[in-house]
C-alpha positions in Angstrom: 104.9 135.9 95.8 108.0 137.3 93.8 106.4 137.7 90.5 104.0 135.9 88.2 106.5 133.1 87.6 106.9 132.3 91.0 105.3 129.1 91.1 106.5 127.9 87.7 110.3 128.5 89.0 109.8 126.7 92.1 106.2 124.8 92.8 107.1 124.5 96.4 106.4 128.3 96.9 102.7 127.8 96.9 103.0 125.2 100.3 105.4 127.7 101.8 102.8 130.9 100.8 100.5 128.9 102.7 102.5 127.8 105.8 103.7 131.3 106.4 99.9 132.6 105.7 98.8 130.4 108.4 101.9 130.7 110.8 102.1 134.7 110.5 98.4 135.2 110.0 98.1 136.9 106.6 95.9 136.9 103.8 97.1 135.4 100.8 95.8 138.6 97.6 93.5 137.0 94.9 96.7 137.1 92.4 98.5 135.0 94.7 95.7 132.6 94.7 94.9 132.5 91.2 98.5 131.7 90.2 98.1 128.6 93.1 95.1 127.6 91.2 96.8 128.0 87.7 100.0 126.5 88.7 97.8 123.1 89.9 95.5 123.0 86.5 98.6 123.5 84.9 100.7 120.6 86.3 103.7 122.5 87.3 104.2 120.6 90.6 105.0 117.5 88.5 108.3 118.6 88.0 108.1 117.5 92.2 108.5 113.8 91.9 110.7 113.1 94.9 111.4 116.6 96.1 112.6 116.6 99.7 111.4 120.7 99.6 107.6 119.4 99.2 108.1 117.0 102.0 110.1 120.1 104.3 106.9 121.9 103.5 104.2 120.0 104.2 105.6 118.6 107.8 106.8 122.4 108.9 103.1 123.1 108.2 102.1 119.8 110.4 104.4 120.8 112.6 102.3 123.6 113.6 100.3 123.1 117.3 97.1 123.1 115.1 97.7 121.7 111.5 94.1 121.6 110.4 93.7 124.4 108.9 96.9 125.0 107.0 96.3 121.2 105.7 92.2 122.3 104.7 93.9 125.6 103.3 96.2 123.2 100.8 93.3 120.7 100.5 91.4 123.6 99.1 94.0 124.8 96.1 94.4 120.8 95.6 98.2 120.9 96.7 97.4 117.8 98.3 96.4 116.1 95.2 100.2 117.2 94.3 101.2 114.4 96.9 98.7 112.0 95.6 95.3 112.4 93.4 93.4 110.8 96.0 94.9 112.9 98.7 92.1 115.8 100.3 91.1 117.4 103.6 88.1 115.7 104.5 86.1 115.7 107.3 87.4 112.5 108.7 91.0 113.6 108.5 89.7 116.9 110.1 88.6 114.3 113.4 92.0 112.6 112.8 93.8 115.6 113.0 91.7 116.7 116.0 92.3 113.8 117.8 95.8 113.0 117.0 96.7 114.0 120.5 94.6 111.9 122.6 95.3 109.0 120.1 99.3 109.1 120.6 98.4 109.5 124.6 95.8 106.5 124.8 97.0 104.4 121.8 97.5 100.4 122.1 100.9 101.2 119.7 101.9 103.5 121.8 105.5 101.3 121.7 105.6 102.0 118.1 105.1 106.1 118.9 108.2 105.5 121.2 110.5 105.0 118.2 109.2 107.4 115.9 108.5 111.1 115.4 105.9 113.2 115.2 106.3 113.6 111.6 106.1 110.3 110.9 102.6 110.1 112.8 101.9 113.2 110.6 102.3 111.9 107.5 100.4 108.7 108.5 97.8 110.3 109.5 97.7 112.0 106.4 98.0 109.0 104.3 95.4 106.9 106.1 92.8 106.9 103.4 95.1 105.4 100.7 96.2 101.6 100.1 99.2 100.5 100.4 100.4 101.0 96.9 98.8 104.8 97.1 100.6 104.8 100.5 104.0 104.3 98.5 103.8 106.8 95.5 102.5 109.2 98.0 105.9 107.9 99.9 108.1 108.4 97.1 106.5 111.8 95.6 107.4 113.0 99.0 110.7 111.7 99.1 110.5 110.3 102.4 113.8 109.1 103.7 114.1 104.8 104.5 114.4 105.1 107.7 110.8 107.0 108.1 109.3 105.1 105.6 109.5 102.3 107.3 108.7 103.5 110.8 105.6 104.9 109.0 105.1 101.0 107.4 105.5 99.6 110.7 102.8 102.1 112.0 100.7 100.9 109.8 101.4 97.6 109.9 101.2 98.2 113.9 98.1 99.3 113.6 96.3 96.8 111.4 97.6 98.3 107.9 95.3 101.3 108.4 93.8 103.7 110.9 89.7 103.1 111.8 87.4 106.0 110.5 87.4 108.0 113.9 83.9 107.3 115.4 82.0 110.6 114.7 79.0 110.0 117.7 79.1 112.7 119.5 80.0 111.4 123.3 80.8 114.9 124.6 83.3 116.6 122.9 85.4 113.7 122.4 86.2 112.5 118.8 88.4 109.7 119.2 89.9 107.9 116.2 90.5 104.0 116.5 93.8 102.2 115.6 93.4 99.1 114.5 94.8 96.7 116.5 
C-alpha cells in the first residue's frame, strides 16, 4: 500500500495487494487490511462499473496453478461482492475450483473448452451460482469483452445454463463437479 488513500485513488489496488500476497507469499499488515475493509463498507469500488483493471485482476489471480485461496482471500474482505452482491467463496465453489481440472479433462463440453480459454472457464466457474441476469451485471461490472461473453454464454448454455452442485460424497478423494448436459 502507498498511503492511506490508496484504495480510494484506485479500488483495484486491494485485488492486486492480494494477488501479489498470494503469488509472492506475504502477509498483508492489519492497516493494509483495515483500509480493504473500509474501502468495501465504504463503496469505493463503485466507481468500478465496467473497469477492464478489476477484470485483469481477478483472472491474473485465477490464473494462478491454485486459485482457491487468493479467491477465499477476496471472498473474505467481500471484493467479490464488488463483482456482484451475491458473489462469495463458498464451499461449493471451493469443490468447483478443486475440480476444475478433471472437469475440463473428462467434460461432455469438452468441444466448447476447445474454442475457449481458460479464463473464460474461470469466470464461469465463478459465476455459476448466479442466474442469468446476475450472470450479465456480473458480465458487465467486469467489463468482459463480446467475444468472451459469449464463449462464456455458450458455456453455459453448453452446459444446461448452469453448472451441477459438484457431488460432495466422498468416493476417495475425488470431488467431481457435474455439467449439465
Amino acid at each position: 500500500m502507498l498511503h492511506n488513500l490508496s484504495f480510494v485513488e484506485d479500488p483495484t489496488r486491494a485485488f492486486r495487494a492480494i494477488r501479489f500476497s498470494e503469488r509472492f507469499g506475504f502477509k498483508l499488515t492489519k492497516h493494509t487490511e483495515n483500509l480493504i475493509r473500509l474501502a468495501v463498507k465504504m463503496n469505493i469500488f463503485d466507481k468500478l462499473a465496467g473497469n477492464k483493471a478489476l477484470r485483469r485482476n481477478l483472472t491474473s489471480s485465477s490464473m494462478r496453478p491454485t486459485p482457491i485461496k487468493s479467491l477465499n482471500r477476496l471472498g473474505a474482505y467481500d471484493l467479490l461482492k464488488v463483482i456482484h452482491p451475491k458473489l462469495a467463496f463458498t464451499s461449493e465453489l471451493q469443490a468447483l475450483m478443486k475440480s476444475e481440472h478433471d472437469t475440463i479433462c473428462g467434460s461432455t463440453f469438452s468441444s466448447w473448452m476447445k474454442n475457449t480459454t481458460r479464463d473464460c472457464f474461470n469466470i464461469m466457474v465463478l459465476l455459476h451460482g448466479l442466474n442469468r441476469d446476475e450472470r450479465e451485471s456480473a458480465l458487465n461490472r467486469l467489463a468482459v469483452p463480446e467475444r468472451t461473453r459469449s464463449l462464456i454464454q455458450q458455456g453455459f448454455q453448453a452446459s444446461g445454463q448452469d453448472i451441477k452442485k459438484p457431488d460432495t460424497r466422498q468416493s476417495g478423494n475425488d470431488i467431481s463437479p457435474s455439467f449439465g448436459v
